[in-house]
C-alpha angles and dihedrals in degrees: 000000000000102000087187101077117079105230091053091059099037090055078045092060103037079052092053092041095058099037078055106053095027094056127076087292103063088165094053102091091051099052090069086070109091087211100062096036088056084043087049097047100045086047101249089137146016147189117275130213087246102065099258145100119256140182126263118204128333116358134221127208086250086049103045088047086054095053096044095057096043087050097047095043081048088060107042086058085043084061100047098044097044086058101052081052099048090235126124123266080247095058103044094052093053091054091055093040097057084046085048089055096040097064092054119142128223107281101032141119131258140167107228120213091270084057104245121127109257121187109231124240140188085283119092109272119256104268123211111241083233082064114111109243 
């Protein structure tokens, strides 16, 4: 393959963004962006039950937007990829959720299964009993 047009690389790139945050690393992709992975490490946001990226505190315009595309191109491989498992979109992002969660580094934010924001430490994070084993 010509890596020097473009399209090609762009395609390339749309292929390896959404292997990457429709694998078993959802948060992969994002935290390329300098800007997530800032937002992530001074606990701004964290990682939801849900499979999705939330908010923690107080939001900006920039912070709320950030969180809005990494949430919508985490659905949209949710979707694909329930599917393909003939799961529910539910489902799915629960699952990913509680792996999301699960790879947490000390210092980051979680929701734990009562919904409150808890800062990770060196412990195991709280699992949801949803969660698969």
């Amino acid at each position: 393959m010509n890596n020097s047009n473009p399209i090609r690389r762009f395609a390339l790139g749309v292929a390896v963004a959404a292997f990457a945050i429709g694998g078993l690393v959802p948060a992969a992709y994002a935290q390329r962006d300098p800007a997530y992975d800032a937002a992530r490490s001074s606990g701004k946001v964290g990682e939801k039950m849900d499979g999705y990226l939330g908010v923690v505190g107080a939001d900006t315009p920039d912070l709320k937007r950030l969180v809005n595309d990494i949430n919508i191109k985490r659905r949209a491989v949710y979707a694909e990829k329930a599917q393909a498992a003939s799961s529910t979109l539910e489902e799915y992002a629960l699952t990913s959720g509680c792996l999301a969660i699960a790879r947490t580094v000390p210092g980051e934010k979680y929701q734990a299964p009562n919904g409150t924001w808890q800062t990770r430490t060196s412990a195991p994070p709280e699992r949801d009993s949803r969660c698969p084993a």
